[in-house]
mmCIF file of the N, C-alpha and C atoms, coordinates in Angstrom:
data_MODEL
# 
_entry.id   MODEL 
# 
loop_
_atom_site.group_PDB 
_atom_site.id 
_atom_site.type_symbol 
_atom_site.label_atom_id 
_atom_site.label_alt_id 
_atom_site.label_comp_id 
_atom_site.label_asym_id 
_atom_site.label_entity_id 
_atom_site.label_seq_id 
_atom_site.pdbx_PDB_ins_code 
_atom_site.Cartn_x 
_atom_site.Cartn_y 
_atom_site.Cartn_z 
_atom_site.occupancy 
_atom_site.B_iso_or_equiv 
_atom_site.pdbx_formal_charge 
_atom_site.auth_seq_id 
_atom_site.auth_comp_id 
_atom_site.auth_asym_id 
_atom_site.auth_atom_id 
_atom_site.pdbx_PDB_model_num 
ATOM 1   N N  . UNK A 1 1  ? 101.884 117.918 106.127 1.00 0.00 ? 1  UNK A N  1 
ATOM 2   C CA . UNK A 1 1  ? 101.876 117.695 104.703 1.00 0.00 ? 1  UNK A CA 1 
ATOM 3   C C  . UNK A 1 1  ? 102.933 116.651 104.360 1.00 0.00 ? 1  UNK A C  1 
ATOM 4   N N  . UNK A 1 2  ? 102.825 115.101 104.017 1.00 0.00 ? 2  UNK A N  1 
ATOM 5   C CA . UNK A 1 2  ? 103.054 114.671 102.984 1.00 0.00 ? 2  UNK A CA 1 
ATOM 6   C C  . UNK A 1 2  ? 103.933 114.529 101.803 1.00 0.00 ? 2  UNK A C  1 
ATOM 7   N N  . UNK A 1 3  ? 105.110 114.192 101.392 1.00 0.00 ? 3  UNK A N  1 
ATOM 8   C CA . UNK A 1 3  ? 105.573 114.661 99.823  1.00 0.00 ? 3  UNK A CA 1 
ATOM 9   C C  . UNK A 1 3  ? 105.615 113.085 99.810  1.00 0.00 ? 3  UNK A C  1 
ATOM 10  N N  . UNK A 1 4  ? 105.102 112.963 98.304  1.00 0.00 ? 4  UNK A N  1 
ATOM 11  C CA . UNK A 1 4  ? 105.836 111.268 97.543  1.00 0.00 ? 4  UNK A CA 1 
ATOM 12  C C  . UNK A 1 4  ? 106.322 111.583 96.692  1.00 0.00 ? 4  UNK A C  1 
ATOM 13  N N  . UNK A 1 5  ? 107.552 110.778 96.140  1.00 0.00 ? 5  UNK A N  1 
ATOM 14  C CA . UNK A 1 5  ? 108.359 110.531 95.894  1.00 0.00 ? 5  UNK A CA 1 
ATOM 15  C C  . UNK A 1 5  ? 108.139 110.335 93.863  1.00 0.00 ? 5  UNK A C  1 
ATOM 16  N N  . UNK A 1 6  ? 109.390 111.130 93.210  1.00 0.00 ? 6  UNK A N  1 
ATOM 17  C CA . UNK A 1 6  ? 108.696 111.192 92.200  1.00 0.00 ? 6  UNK A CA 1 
ATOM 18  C C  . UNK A 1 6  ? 109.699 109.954 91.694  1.00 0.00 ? 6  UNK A C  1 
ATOM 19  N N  . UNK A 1 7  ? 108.797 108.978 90.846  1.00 0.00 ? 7  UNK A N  1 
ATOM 20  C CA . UNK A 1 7  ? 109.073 107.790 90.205  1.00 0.00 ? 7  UNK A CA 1 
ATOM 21  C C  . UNK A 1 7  ? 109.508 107.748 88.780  1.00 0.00 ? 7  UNK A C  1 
ATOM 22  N N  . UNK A 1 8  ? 108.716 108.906 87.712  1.00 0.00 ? 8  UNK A N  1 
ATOM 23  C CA . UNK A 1 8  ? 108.930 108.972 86.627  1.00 0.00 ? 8  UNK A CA 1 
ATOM 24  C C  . UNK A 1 8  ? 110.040 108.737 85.877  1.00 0.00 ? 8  UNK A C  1 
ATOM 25  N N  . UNK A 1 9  ? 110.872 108.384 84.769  1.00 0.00 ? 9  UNK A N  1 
ATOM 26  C CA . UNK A 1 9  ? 111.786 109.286 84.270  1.00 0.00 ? 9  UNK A CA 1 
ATOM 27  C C  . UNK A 1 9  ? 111.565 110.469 83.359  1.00 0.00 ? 9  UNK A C  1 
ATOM 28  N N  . UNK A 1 10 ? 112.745 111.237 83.842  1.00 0.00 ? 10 UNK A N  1 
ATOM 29  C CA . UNK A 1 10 ? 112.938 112.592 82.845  1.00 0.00 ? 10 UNK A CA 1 
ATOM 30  C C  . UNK A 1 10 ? 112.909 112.048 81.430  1.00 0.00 ? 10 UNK A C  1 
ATOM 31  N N  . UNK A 1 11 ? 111.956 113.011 80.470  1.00 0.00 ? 11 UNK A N  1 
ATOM 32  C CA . UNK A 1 11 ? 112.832 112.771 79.068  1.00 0.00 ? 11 UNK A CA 1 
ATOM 33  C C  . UNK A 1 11 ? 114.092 112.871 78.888  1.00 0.00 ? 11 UNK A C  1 
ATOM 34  N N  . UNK A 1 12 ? 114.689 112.524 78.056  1.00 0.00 ? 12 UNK A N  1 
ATOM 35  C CA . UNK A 1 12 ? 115.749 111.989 77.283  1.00 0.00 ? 12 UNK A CA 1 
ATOM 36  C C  . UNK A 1 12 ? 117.111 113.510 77.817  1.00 0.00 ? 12 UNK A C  1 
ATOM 37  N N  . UNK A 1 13 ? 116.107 114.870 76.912  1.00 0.00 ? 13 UNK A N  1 
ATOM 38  C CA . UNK A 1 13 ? 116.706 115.572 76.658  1.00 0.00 ? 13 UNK A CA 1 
ATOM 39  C C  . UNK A 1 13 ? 116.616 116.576 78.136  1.00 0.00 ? 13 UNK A C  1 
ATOM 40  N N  . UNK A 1 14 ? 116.380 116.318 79.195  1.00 0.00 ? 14 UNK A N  1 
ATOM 41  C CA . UNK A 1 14 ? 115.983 117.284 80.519  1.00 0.00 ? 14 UNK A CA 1 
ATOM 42  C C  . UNK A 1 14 ? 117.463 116.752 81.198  1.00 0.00 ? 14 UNK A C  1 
ATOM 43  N N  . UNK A 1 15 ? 118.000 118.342 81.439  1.00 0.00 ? 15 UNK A N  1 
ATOM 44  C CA . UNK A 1 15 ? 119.320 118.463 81.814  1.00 0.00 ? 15 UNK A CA 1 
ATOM 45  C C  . UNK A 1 15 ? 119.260 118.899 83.791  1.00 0.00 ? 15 UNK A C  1 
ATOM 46  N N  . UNK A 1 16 ? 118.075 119.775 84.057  1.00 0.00 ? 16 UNK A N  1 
ATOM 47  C CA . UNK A 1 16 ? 117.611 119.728 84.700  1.00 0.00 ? 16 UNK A CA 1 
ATOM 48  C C  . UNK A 1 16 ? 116.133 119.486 84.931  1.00 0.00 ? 16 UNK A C  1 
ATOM 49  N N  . UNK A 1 17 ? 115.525 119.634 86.153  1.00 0.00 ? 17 UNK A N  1 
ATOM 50  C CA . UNK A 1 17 ? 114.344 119.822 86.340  1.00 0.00 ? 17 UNK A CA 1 
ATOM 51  C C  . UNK A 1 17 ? 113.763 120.503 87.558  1.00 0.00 ? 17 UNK A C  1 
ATOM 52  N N  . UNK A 1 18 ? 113.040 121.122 88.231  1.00 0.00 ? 18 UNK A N  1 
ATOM 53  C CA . UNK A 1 18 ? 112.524 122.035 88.727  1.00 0.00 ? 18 UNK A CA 1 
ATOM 54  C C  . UNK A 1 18 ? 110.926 122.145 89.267  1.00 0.00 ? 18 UNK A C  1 
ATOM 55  N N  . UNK A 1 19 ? 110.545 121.682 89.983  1.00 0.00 ? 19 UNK A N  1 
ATOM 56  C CA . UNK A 1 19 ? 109.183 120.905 90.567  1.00 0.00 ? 19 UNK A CA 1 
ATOM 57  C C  . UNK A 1 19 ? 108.255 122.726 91.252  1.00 0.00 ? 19 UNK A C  1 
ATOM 58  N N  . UNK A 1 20 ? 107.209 123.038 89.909  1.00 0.00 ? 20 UNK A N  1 
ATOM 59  C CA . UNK A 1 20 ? 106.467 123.879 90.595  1.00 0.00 ? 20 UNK A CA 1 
ATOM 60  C C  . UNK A 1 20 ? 105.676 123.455 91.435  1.00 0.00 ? 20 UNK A C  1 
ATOM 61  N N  . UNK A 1 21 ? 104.844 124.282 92.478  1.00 0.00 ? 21 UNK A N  1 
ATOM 62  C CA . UNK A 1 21 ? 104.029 124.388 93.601  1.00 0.00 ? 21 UNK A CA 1 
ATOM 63  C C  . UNK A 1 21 ? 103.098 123.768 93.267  1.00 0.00 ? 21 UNK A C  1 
ATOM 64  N N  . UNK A 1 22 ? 102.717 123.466 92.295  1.00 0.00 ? 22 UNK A N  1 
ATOM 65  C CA . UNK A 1 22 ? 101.605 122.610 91.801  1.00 0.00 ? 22 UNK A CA 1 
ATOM 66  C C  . UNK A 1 22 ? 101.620 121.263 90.946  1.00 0.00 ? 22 UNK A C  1 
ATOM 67  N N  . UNK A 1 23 ? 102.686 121.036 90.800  1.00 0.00 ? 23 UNK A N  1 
ATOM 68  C CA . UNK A 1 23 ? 103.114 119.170 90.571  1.00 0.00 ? 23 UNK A CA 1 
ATOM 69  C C  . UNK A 1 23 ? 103.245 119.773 88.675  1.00 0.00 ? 23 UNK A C  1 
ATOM 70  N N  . UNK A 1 24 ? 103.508 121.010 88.276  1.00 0.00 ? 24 UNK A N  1 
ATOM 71  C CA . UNK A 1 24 ? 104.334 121.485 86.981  1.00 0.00 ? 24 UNK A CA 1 
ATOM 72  C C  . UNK A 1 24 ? 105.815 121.038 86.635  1.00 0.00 ? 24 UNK A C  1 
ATOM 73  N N  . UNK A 1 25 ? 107.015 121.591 85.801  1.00 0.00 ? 25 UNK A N  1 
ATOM 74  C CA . UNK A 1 25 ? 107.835 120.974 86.232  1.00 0.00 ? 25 UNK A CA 1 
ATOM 75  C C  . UNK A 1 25 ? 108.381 122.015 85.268  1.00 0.00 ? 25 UNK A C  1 
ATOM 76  N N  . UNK A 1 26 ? 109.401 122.838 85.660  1.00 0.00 ? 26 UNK A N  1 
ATOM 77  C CA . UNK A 1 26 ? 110.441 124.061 84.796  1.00 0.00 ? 26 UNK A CA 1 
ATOM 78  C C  . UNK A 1 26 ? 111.569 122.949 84.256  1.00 0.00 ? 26 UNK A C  1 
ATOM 79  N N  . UNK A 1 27 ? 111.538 122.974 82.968  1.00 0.00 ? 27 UNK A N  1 
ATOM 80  C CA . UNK A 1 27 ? 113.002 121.863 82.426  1.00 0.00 ? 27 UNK A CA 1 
ATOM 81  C C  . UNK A 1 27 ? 114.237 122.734 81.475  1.00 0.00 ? 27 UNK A C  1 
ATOM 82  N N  . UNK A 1 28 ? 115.088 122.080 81.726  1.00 0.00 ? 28 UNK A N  1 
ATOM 83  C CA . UNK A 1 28 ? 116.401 123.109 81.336  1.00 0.00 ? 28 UNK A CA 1 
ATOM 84  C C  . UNK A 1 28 ? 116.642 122.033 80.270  1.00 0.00 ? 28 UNK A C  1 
ATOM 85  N N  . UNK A 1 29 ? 116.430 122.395 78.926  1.00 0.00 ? 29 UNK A N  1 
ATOM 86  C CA . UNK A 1 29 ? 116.994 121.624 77.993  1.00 0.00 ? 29 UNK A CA 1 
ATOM 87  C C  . UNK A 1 29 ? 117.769 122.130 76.586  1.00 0.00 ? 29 UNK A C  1 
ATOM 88  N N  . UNK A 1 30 ? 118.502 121.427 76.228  1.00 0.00 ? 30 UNK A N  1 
ATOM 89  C CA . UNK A 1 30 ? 119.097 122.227 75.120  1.00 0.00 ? 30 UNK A CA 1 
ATOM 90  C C  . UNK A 1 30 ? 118.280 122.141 73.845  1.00 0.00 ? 30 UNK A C  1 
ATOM 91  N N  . UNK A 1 31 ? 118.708 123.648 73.383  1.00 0.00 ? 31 UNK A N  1 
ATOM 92  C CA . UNK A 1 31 ? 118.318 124.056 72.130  1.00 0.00 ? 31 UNK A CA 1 
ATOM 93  C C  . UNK A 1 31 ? 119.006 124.520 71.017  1.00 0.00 ? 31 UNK A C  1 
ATOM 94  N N  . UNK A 1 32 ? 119.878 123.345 70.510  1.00 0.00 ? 32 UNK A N  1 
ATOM 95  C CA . UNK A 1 32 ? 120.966 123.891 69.796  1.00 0.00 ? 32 UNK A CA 1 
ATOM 96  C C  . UNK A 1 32 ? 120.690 124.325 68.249  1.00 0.00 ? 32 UNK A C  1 
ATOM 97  N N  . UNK A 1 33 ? 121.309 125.167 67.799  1.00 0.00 ? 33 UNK A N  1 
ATOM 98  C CA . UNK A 1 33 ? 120.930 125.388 66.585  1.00 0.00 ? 33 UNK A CA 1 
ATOM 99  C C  . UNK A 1 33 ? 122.136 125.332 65.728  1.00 0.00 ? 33 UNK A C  1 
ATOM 100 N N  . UNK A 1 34 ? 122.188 125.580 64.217  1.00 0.00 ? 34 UNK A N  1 
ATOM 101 C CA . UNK A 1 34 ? 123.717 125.665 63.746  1.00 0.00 ? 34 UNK A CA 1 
ATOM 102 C C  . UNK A 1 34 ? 124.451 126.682 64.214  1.00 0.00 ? 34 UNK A C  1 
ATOM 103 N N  . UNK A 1 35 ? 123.572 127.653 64.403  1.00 0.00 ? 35 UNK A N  1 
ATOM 104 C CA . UNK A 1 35 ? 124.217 129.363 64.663  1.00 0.00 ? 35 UNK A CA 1 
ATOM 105 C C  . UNK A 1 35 ? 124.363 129.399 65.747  1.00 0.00 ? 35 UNK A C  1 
ATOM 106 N N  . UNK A 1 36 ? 124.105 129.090 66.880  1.00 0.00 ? 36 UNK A N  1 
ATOM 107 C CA . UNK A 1 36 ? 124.153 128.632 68.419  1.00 0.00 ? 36 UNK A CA 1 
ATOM 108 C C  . UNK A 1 36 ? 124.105 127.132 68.725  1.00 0.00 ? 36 UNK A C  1 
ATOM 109 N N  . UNK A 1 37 ? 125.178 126.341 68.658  1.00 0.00 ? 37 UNK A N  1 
ATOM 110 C CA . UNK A 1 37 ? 125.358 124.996 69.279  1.00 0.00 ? 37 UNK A CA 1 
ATOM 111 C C  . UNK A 1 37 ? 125.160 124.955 70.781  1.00 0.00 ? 37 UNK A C  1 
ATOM 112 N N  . UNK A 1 38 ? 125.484 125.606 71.711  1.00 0.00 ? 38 UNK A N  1 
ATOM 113 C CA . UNK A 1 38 ? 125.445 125.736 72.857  1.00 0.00 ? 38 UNK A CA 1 
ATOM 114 C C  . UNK A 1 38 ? 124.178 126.358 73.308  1.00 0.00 ? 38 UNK A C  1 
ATOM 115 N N  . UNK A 1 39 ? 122.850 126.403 72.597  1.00 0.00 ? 39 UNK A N  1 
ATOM 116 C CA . UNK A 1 39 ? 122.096 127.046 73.399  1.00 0.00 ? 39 UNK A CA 1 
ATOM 117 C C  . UNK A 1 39 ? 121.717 126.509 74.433  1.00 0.00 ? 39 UNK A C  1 
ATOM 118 N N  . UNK A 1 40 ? 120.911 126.833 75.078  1.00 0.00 ? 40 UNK A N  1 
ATOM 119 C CA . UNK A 1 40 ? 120.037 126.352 76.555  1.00 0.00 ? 40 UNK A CA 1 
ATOM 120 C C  . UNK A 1 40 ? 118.369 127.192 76.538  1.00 0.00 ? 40 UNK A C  1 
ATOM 121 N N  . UNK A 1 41 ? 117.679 126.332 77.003  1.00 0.00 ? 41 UNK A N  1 
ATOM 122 C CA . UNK A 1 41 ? 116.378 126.812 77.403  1.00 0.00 ? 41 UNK A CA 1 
ATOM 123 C C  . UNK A 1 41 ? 115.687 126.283 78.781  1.00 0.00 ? 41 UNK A C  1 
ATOM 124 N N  . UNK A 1 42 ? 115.429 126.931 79.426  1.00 0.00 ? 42 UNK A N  1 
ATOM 125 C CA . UNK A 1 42 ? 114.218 126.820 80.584  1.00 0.00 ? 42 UNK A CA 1 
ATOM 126 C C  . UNK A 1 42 ? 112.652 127.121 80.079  1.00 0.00 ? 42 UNK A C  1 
ATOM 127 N N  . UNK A 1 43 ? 112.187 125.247 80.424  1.00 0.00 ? 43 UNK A N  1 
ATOM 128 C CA . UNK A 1 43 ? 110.286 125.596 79.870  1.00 0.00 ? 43 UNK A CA 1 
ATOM 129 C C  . UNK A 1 43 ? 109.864 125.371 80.611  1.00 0.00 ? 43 UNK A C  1 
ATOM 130 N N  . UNK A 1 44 ? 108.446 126.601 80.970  1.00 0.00 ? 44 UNK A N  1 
ATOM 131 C CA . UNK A 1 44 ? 107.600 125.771 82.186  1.00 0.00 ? 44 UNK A CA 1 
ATOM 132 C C  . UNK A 1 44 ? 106.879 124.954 81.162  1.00 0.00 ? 44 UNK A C  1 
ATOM 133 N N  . UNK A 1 45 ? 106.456 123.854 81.735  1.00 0.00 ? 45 UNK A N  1 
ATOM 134 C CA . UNK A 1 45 ? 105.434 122.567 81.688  1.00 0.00 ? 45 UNK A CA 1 
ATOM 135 C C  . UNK A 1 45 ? 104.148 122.852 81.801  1.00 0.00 ? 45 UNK A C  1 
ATOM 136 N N  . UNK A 1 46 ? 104.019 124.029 82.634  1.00 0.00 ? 46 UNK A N  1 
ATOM 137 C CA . UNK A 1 46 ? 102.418 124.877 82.902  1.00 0.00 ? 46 UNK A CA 1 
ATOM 138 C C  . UNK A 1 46 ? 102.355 125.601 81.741  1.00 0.00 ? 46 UNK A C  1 
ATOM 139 N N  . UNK A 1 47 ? 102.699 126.653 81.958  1.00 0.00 ? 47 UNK A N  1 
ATOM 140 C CA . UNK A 1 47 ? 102.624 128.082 81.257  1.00 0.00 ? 47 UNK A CA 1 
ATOM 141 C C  . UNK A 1 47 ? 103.046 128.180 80.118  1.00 0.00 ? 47 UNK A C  1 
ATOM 142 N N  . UNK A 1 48 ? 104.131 127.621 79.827  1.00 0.00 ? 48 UNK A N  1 
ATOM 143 C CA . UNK A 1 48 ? 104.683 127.427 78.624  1.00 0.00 ? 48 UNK A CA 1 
ATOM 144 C C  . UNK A 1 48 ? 105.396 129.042 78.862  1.00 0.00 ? 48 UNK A C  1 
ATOM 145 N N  . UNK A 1 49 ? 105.968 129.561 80.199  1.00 0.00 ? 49 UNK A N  1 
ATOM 146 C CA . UNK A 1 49 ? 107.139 130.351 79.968  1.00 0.00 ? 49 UNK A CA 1 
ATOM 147 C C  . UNK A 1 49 ? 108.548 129.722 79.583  1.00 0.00 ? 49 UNK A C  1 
ATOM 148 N N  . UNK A 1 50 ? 109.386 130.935 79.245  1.00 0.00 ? 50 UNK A N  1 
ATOM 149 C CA . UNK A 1 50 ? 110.834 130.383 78.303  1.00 0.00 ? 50 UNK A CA 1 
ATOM 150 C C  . UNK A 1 50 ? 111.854 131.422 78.767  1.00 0.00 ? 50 UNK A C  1 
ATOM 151 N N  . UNK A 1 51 ? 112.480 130.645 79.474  1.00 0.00 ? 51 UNK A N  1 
ATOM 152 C CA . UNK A 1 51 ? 114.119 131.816 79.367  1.00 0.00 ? 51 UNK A CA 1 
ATOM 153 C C  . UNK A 1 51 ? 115.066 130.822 78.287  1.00 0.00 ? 51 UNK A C  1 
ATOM 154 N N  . UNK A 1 52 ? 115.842 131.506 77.543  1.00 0.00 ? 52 UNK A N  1 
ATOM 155 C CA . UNK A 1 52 ? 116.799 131.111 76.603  1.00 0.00 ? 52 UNK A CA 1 
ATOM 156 C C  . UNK A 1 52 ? 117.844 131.967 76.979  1.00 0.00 ? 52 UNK A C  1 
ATOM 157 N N  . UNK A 1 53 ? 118.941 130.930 76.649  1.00 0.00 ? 53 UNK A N  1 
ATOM 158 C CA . UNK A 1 53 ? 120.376 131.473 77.091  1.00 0.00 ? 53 UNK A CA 1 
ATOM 159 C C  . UNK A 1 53 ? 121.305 130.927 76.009  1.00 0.00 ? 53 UNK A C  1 
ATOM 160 N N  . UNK A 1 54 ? 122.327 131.946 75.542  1.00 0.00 ? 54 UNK A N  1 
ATOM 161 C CA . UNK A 1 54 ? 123.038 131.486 74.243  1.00 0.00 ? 54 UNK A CA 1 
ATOM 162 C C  . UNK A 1 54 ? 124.122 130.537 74.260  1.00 0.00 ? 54 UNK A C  1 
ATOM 163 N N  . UNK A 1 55 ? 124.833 130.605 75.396  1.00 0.00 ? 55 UNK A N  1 
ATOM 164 C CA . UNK A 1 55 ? 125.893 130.064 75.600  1.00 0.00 ? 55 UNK A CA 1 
ATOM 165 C C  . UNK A 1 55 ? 125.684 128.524 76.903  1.00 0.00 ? 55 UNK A C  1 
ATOM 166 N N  . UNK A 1 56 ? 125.782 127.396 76.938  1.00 0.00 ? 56 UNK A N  1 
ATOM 167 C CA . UNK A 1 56 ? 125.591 126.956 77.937  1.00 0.00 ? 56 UNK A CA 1 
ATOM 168 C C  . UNK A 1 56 ? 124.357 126.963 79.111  1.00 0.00 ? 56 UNK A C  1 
ATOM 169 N N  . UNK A 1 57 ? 124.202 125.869 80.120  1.00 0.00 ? 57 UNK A N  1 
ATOM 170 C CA . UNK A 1 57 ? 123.876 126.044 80.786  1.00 0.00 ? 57 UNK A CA 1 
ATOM 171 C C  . UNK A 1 57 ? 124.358 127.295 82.289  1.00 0.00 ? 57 UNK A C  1 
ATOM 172 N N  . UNK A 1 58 ? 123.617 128.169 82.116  1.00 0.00 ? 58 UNK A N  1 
ATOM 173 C CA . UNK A 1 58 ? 124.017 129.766 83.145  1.00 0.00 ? 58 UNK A CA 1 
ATOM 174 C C  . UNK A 1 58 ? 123.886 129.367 84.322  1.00 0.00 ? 58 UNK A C  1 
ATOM 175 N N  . UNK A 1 59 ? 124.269 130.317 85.096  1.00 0.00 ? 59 UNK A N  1 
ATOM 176 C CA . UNK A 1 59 ? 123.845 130.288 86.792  1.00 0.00 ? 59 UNK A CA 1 
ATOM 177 C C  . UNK A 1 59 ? 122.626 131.307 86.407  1.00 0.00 ? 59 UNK A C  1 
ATOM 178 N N  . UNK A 1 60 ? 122.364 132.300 85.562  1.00 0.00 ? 60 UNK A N  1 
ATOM 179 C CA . UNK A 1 60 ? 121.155 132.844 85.493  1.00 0.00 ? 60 UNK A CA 1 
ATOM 180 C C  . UNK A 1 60 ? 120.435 132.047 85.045  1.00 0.00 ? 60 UNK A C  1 
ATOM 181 N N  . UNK A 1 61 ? 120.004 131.379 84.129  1.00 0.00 ? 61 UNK A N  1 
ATOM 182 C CA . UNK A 1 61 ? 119.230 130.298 83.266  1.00 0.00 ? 61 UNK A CA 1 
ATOM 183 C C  . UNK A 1 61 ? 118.599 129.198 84.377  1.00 0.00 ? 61 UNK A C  1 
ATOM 184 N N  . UNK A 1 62 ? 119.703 128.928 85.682  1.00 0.00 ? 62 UNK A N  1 
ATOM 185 C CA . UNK A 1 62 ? 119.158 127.807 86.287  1.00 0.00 ? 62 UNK A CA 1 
ATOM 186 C C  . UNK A 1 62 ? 118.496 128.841 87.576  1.00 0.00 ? 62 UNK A C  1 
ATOM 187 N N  . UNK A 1 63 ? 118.589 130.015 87.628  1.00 0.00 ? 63 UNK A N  1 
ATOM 188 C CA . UNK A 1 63 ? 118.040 130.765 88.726  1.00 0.00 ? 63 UNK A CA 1 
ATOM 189 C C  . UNK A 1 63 ? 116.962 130.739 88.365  1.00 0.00 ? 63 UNK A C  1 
ATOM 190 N N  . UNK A 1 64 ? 116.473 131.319 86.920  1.00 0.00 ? 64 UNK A N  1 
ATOM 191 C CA . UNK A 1 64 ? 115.356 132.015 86.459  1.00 0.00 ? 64 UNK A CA 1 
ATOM 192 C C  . UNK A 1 64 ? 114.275 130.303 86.471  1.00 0.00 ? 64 UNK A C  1 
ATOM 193 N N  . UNK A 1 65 ? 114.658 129.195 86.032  1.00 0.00 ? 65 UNK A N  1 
ATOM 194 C CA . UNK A 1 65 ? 113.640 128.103 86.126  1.00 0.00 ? 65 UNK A CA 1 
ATOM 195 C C  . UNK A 1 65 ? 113.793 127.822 87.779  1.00 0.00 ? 65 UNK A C  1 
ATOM 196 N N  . UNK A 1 66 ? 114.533 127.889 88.390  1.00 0.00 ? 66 UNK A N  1 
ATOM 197 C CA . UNK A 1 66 ? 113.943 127.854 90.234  1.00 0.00 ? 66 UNK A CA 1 
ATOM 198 C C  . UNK A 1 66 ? 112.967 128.973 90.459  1.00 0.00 ? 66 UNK A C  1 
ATOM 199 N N  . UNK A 1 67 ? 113.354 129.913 90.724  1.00 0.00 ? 67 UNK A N  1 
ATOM 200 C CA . UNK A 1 67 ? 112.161 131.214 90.912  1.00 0.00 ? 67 UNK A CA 1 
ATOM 201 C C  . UNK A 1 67 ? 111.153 131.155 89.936  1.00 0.00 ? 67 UNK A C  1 
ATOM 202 N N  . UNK A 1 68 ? 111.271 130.632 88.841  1.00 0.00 ? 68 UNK A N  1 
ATOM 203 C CA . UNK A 1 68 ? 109.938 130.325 88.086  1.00 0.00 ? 68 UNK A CA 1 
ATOM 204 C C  . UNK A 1 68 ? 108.705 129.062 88.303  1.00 0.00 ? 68 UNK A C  1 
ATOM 205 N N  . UNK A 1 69 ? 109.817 128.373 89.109  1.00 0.00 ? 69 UNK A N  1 
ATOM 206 C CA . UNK A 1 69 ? 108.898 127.026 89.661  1.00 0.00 ? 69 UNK A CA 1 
ATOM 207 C C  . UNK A 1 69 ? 108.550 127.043 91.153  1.00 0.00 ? 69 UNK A C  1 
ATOM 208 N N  . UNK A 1 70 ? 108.865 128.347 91.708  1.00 0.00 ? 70 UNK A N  1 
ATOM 209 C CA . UNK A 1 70 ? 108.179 128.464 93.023  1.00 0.00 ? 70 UNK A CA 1 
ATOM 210 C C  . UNK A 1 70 ? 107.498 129.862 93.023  1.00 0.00 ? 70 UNK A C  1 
ATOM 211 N N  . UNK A 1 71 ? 106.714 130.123 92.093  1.00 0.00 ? 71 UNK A N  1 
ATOM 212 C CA . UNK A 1 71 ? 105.449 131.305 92.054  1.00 0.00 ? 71 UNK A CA 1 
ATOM 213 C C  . UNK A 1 71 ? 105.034 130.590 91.240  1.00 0.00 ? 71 UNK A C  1 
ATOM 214 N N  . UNK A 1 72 ? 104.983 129.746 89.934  1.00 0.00 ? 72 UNK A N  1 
ATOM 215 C CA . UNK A 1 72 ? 104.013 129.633 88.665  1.00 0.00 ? 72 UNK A CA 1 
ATOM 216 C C  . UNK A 1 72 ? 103.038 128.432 89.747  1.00 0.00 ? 72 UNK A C  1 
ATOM 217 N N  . UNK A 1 73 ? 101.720 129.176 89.187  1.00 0.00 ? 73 UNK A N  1 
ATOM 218 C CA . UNK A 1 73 ? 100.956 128.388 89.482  1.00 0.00 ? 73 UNK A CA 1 
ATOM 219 C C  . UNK A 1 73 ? 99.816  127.511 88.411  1.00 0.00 ? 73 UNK A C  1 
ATOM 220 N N  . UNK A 1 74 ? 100.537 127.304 87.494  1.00 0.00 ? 74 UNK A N  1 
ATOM 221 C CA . UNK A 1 74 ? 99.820  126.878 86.469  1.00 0.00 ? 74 UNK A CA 1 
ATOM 222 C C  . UNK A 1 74 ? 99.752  125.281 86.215  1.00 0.00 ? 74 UNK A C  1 
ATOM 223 N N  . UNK A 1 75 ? 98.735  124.768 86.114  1.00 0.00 ? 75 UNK A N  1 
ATOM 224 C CA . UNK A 1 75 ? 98.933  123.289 86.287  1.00 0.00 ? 75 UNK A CA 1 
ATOM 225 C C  . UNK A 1 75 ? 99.323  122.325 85.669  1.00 0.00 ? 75 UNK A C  1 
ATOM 226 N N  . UNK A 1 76 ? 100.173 121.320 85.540  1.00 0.00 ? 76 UNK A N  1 
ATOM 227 C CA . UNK A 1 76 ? 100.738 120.316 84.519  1.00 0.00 ? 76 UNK A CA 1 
ATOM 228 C C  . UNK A 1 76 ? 99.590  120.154 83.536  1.00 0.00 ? 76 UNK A C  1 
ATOM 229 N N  . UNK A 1 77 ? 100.480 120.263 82.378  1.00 0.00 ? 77 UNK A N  1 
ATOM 230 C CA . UNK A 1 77 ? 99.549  119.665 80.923  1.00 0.00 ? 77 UNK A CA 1 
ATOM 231 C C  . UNK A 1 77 ? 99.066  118.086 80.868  1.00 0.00 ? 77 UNK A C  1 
ATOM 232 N N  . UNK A 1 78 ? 98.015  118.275 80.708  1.00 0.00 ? 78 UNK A N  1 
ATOM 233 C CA . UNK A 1 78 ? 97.743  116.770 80.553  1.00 0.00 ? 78 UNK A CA 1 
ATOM 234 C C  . UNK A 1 78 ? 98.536  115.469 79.904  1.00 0.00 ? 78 UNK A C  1 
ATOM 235 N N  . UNK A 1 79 ? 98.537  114.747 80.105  1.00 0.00 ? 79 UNK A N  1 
ATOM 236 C CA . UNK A 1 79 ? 99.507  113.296 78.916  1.00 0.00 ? 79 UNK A CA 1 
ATOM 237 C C  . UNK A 1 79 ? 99.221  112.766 77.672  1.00 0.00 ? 79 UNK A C  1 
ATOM 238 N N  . UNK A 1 80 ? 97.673  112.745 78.080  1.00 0.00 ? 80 UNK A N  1 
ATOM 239 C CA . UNK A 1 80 ? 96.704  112.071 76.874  1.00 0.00 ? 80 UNK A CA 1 
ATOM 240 C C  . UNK A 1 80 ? 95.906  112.300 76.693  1.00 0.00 ? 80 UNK A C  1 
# 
């Protein structure tokens, strides 16, 4: 098996990123609000699952989008 090489850029706001089994992509981006400046979120790109975390980027927050991007098998959303 093969891997090429990903060329894209990240949006703007992707702090991390996270490559599911199926060319999806789990992104850690912030979600700040007035009442929480520091939030954080993990989205799958497939599924449209969500971990949110209040404070910062976590060591749980970045666990939960790894283990979420190596079982989801849901396939990237289209572009256009």
């Amino acid at each position: 098996m093969s891997s090429q090489p990903i060329t894209t850029a990240w949006p703007y706001e992707v702090l991390y990123r996270f490559l599911t089994i199926v060319g999806a992509t789990v992104d850690v981006i912030p979600q700040s609000t007035a009442v929480l400046p520091e939030r954080h979120a993990a989205v799958c790109r497939g599924c449209d699952a969500s971990y949110t975390y209040a404070v910062g980027v976590s060591h749980d927050l970045k666990k939960w989008a790894q283990a979420h991007s190596e079982t989801c098998r849901a396939l990237p959303r289209p572009t256009a």
